[in-house]
C-alpha positions in Angstrom: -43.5 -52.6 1.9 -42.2 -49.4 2.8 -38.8 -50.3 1.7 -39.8 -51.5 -1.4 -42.2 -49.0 -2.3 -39.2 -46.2 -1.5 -36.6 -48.3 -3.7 -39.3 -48.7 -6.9 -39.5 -44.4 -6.0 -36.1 -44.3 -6.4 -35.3 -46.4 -9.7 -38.2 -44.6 -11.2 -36.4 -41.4 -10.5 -33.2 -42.6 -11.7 -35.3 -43.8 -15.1 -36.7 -40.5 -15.1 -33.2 -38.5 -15.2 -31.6 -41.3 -17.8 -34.5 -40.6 -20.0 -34.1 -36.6 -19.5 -30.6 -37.0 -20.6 -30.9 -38.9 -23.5 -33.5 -36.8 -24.6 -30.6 -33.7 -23.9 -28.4 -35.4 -25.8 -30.5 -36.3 -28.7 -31.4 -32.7 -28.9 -27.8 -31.2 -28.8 -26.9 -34.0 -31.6 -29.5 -32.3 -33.9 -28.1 -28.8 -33.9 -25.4 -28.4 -37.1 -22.1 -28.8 -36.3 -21.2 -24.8 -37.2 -23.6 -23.9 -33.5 -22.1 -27.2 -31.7 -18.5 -25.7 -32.7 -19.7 -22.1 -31.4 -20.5 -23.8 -28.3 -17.6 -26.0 -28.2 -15.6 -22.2 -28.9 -16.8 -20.5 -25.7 -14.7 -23.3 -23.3 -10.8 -23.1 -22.8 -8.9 -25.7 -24.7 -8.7 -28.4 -22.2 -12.2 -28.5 -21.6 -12.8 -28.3 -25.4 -10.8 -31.8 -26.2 -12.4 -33.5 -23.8 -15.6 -33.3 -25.8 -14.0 -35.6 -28.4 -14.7 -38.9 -26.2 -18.7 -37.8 -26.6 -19.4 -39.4 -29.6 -17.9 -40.1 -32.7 -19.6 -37.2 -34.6 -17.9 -35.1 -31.8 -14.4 -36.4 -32.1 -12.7 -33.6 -34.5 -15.8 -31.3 -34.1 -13.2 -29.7 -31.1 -10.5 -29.0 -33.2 -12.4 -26.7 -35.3 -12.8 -24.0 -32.3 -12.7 -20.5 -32.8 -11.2 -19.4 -29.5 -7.6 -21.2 -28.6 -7.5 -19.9 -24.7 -4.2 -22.1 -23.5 -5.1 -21.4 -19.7 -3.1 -23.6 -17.5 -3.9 -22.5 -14.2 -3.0 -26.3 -12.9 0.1 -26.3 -14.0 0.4 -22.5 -12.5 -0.3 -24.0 -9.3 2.5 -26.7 -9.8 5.2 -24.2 -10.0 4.1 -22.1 -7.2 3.8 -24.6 -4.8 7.2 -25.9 -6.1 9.5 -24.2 -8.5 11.9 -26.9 -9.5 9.4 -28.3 -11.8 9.1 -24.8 -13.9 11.5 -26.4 -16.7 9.2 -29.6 -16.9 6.3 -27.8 -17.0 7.1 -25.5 -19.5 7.9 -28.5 -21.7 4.5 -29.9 -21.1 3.2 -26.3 -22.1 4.5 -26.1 -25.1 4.1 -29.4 -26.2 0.7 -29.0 -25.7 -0.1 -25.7 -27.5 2.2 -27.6 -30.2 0.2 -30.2 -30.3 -3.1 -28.4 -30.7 -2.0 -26.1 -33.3 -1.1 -29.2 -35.2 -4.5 -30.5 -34.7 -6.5 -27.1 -35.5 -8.8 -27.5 -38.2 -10.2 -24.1 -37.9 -10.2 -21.0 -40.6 -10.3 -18.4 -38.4 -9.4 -17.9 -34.9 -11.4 -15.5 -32.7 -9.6 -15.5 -29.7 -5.7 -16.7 -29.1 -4.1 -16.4 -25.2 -1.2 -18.2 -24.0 -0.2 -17.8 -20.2 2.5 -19.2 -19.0 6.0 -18.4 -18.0 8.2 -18.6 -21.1 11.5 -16.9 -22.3 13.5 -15.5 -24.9 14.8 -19.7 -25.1 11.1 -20.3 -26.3 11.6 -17.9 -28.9 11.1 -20.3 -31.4 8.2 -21.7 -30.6 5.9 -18.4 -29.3 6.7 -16.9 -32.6 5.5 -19.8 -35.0 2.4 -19.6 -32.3 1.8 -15.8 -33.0 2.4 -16.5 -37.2 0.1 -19.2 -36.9 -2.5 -17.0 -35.4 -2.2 -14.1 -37.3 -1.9 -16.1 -40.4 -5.7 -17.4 -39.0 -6.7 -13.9 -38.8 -7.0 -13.7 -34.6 -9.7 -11.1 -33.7 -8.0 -10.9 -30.2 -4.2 -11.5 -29.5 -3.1 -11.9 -26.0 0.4 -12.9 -24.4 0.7 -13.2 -20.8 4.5 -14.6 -20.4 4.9 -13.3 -16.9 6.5 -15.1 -14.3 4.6 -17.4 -11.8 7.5 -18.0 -9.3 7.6 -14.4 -8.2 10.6 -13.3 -8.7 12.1 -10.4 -11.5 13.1 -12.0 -14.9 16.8 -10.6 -16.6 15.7 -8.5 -19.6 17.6 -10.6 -22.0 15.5 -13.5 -20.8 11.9 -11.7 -21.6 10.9 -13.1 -25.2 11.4 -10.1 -27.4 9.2 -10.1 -30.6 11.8 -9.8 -33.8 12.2 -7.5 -36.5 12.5 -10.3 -39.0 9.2 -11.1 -38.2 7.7 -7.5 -38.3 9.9 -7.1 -42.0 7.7 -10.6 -43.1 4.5 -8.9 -41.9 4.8 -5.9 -44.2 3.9 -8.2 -47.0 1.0 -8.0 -49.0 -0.6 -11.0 -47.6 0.3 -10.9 -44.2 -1.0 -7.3 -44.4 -4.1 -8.3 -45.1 -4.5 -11.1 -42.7 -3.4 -8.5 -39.4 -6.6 -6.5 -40.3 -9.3 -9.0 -38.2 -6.7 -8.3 -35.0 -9.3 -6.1 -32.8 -7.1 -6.5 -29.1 -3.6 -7.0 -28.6 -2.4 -7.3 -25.3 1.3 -8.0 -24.3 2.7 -9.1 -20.8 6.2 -9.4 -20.6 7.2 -9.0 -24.4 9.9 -6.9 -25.8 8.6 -4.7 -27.9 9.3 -1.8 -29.5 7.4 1.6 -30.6 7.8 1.0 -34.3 6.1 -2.5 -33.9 3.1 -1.7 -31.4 2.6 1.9 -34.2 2.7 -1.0 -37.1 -0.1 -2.8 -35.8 -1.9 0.2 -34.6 -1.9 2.3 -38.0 -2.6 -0.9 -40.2 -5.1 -2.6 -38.2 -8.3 -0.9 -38.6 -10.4 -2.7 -36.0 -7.1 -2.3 -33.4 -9.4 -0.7 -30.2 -7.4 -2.1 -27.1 -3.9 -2.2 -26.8 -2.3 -3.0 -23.3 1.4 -4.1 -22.5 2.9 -4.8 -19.5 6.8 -5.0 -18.5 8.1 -4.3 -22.0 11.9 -3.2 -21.7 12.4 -2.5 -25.1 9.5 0.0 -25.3 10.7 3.5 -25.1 8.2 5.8 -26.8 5.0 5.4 -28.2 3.0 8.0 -30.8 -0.9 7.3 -31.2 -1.5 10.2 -33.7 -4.5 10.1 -36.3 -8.0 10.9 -37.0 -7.8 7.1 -38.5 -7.2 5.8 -35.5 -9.8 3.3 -33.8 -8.1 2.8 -30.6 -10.2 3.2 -27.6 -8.6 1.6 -24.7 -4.9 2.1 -24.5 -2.9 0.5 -21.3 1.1 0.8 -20.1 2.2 -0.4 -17.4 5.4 -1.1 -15.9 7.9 -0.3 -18.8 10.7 0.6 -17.4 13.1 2.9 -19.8 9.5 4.8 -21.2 10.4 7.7 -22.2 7.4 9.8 -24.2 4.2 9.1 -25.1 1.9 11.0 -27.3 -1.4 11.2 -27.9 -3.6 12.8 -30.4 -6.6 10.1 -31.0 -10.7 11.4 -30.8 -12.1 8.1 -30.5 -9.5 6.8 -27.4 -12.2 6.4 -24.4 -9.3 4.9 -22.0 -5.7 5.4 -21.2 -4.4 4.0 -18.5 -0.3 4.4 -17.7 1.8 3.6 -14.6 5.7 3.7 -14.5 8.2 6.6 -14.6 8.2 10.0 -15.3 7.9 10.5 -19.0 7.3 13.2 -21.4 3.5 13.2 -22.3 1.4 14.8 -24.7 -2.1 14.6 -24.6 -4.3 16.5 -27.1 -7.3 15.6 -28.9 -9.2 13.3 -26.7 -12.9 14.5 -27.0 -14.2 10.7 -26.1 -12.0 10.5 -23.3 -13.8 9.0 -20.0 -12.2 7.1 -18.0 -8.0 7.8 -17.1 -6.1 5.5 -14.9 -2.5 7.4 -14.4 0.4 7.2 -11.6 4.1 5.8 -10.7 5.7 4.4 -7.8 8.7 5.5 -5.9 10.5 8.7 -6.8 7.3 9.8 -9.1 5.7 13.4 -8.7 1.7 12.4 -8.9 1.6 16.4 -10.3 4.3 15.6 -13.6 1.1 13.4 -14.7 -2.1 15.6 -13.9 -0.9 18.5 -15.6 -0.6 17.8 -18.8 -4.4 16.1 -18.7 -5.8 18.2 -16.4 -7.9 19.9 -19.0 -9.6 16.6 -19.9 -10.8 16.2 -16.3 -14.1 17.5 -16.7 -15.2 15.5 -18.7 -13.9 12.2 -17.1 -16.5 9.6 -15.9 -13.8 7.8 -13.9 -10.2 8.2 -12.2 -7.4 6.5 -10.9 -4.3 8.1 -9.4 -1.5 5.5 -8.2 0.9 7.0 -6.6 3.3 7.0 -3.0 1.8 8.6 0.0 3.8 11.9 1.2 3.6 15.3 1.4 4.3 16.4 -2.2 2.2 13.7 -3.8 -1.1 15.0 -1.6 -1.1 18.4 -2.5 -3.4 18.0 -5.7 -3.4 20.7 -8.1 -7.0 22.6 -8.1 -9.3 21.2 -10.0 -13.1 20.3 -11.5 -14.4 17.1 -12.1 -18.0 17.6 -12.6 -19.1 14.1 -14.4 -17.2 11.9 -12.5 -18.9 9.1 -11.2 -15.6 6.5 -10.0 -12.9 7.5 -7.9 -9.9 5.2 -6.9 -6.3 5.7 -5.4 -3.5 3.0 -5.7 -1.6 4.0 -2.7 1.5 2.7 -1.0 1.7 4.1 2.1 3.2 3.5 5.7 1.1 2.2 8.3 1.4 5.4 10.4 0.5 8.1 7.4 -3.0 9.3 7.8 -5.1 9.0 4.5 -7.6 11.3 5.7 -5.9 13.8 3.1 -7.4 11.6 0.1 -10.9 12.7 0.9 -10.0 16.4 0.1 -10.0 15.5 -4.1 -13.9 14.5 -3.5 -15.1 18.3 -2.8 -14.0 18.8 -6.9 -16.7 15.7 -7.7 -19.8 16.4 -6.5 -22.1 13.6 -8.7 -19.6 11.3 -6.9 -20.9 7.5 -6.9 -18.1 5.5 -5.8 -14.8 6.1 -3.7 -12.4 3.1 -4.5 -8.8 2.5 -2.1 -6.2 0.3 -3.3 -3.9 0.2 -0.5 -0.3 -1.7 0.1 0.8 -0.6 3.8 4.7 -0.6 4.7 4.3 -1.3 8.5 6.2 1.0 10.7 4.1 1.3 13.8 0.2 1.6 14.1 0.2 5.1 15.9 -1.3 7.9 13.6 0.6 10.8 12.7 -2.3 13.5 12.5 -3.5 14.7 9.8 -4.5 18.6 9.2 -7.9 19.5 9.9 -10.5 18.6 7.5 -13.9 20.6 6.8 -16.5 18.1 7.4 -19.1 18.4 4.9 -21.4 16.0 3.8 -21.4 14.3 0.4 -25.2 13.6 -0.9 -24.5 11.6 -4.1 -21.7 9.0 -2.3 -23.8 4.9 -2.4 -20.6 2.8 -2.2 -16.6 3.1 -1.0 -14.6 0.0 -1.6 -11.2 -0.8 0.7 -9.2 -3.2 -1.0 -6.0 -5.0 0.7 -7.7 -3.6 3.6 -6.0 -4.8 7.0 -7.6 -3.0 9.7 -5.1 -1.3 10.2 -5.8 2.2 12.4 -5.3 4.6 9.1 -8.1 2.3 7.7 -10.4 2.6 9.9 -9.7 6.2 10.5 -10.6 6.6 6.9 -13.4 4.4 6.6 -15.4 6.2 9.8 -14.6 9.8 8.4 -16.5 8.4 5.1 -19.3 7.4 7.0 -20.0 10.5 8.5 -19.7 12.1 5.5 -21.7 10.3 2.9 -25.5 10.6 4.3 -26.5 8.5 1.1 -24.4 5.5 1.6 -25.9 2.1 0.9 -22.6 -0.2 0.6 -19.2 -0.6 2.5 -17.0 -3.0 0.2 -14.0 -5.1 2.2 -11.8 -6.9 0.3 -8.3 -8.1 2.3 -6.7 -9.1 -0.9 -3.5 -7.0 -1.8 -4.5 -4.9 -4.9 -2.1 -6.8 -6.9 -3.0 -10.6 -6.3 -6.8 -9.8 -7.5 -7.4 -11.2 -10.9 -4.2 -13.5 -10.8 -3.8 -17.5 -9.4 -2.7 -16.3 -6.2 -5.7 -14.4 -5.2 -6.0 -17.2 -2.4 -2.8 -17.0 -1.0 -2.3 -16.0 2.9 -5.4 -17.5 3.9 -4.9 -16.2 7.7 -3.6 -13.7 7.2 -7.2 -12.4 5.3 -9.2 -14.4 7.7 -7.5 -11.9 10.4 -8.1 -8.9 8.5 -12.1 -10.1 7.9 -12.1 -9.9 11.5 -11.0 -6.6 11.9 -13.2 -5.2 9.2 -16.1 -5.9 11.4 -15.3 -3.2 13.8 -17.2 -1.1 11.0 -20.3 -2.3 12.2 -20.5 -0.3 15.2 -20.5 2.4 13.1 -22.6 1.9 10.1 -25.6 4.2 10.2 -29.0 2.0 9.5 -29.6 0.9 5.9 -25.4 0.3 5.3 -24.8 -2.8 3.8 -21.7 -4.2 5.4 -19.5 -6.9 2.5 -16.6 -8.5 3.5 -15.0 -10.0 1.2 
């Protein structure tokens, strides 16, 4: 009896959920097809399509989405784990964002990313892709054409956007399409300053621009009470040369490369600056010539290699700012204790941030000068990121926690600074796992009410 009584439970249960999800499904069929498509709009492409096999009412409704994200982290994963199928996977990629765009019902496109690993030889095709947007009038443009495998791509290889195709914007029409674009973000495009200033002085709704690893890009003037950009990012462009800047509404400008000639003037809504190089680059040739913006900054990042000249940081106040980060490389015997001096020009303070890519060359400290010890009321939460455990880490991470009598959080995450936010966040599992190990020598020293995460 008990058996039966348990199954007739169980089938009146499974009733129960069939008739919940007919009654989900009879209420989603009753919305107008403009919200279903809205919905349909917020999921990548691949996950779009397969809404077709729903019902027949939702076969096309897919192809009428606003957003065309062409994420393809599966195929990604293909190539890393093994590179000799990069050449058939791109042939799958771009058959596939061919074969959507034929497909694409849809007046308007909000949102348009590809990401994958494609070349100059692609040309062809990523430029009818970028028309076909624009032509749509994309709100937000977005080509990440890096490459997956690892390794540095030949700068005739990188797909360079062409003149001919600039010269065919400049028309009346195609004018007036380019005015939707509101972000424009570049990874591993040639481009040039005349093309990025195109889009920035005829798009009025242009507030973020960001390119990364642009060979072609040697200068770049944002000049103009006109101007609506807000957030402005360059990183890793080789041959830059100058930059200037003379834009009140810009909020963020965040550069890291070479030395180059910048200009920086007329930046009341300035708030947050993200600024350094790697080897060879004086941290000071970038703080001067913002330095008189720093007061008003809400948050900073300086990137830049650990050694003597880069640590002597020019005097300074920084009475707003909230955020504090430094992007360091730095060998495993360099004390960082000489990072903590910047802090006395902030005191509102929130958040100390490390970024931190060690070049092992022993574990033995090489001291560090004396520091005042002086406590920092405002400090809640620092954040050690690629963190190893490494002695200079720990060093570091104790002296903090003397110091900031108001802390409530200690942030670990193992990850090397620049796997986060990319397909190989997951990579070196044991490596981490070791390093989560080591971060727990903290607790012995967290005063009572520290929150301890470990990423």
């Amino acid at each position: 009896m008990r058996k039966r009584a348990r199954l007739s439970s169980e089938n009146g249960q499974e009733k129960l959920d069939a008739k919940q999800d007919e009654m989900l499904e009879d209420w989603i069929s009753r919305l107008p097809d403009e919200i279903i498509v809205n919905i349909i709009s917020r999921l990548t492409v691949r996950e779009a399509a397969r809404t077709s096999v729903l019902s027949s009412r939702w076969k096309y409704l897919w192809t009428f989405t606003t957003a065309l994200n062409f994420s393809a982290l599966r195929l990604l994963w293909n190539v890393k784990k093994d590179p000799a199928t990069l050449e058939e996977e791109r042939f799958k990629y771009i058959n596939w964002v061919n074969r959507v765009l034929q497909l694409h019902r849809g007046l308007c496109i909000t949102e348009f990313r590809l990401c994958f690993e494609l070349r100059d030889t692609h040309g062809y095709h990523v430029t009818n892709w970028i028309r076909t947007a624009l032509a749509k009038r994309v709100q937000k443009l977005e080509l990440n054409l890096n490459p997956v495998v690892g390794g540095f791509c030949p700068p005739l290889e990188l797909y360079t956007f062409p003149q001919s195709f600039l010269n065919c914007l400049q028309s009346p029409s195609s004018l007036s399409n380019i005015k939707s674009l509101s972000s424009l973000c570049l990874d591993a495009v040639n481009v040039t300053g005349e093309i990025l200033e195109f889009f920035i002085y005829n798009c009025p709704l242009l507030d973020r621009l960001r390119v990364v690893f642009s060979l072609d890009l040697l200068s770049l003037k944002v000049v103009g009470s006109s101007v609506q950009l807000k957030y402005l990012d360059i990183y890793h462009c080789y041959f830059m040369e100058e930059i200037q800047i003379s834009a009140p509404g810009l909020r963020s400008f965040k550069y890291y490369g070479p030395e180059i000639k910048l200009h920086i003037e007329n930046v009341p809504n300035l708030l947050d600056v993200s600024i350094g190089g790697g080897y060879g680059v004086r941290l000071r040739h970038f703080i001067v010539p913002i330095i008189s913006y720093f007061p008003q900054l809400k948050t900073l990042e300086l990137g830049f290699v650990l050694n003597t000249e880069n640590m002597q940081f020019p005097q300074c106040e920084l009475p707003k700012l909230r955020e504090l980060t430094f992007n360091v490389v730095a060998f495993s015997c360099k004390s960082l204790l000489g990072l903590t001096c910047m802090m006395e020009a902030c005191p509102f303070l929130q958040k100390f941030t490390l970024k931190l890519q060690t070049i092992y060359v022993g574990s033995e400290i090489v001291p560090e000068c004396q520091l005042p010890t002086c406590s920092h009321q405002q400090l809640k939460v620092v954040e050690l990121i690629g963190f190893l455990g490494l002695p200079i880490e720990l060093e570091l991470a104790f002296y903090l926690l003397e110091i900031a009598t108001m802390l409530e959080k200690v942030i670990v995450e193992p990850t090397p600074p620049s796997l986060l936010g990319t397909p190989w966040v997951f990579e070196d599992y044991k490596k981490k796992a070791a390093a989560r190990q080591r971060a727990k020598k903290l607790e012995t020293r967290l005063p009572r009410g520290v929150e301890l995460v470990i990423l």
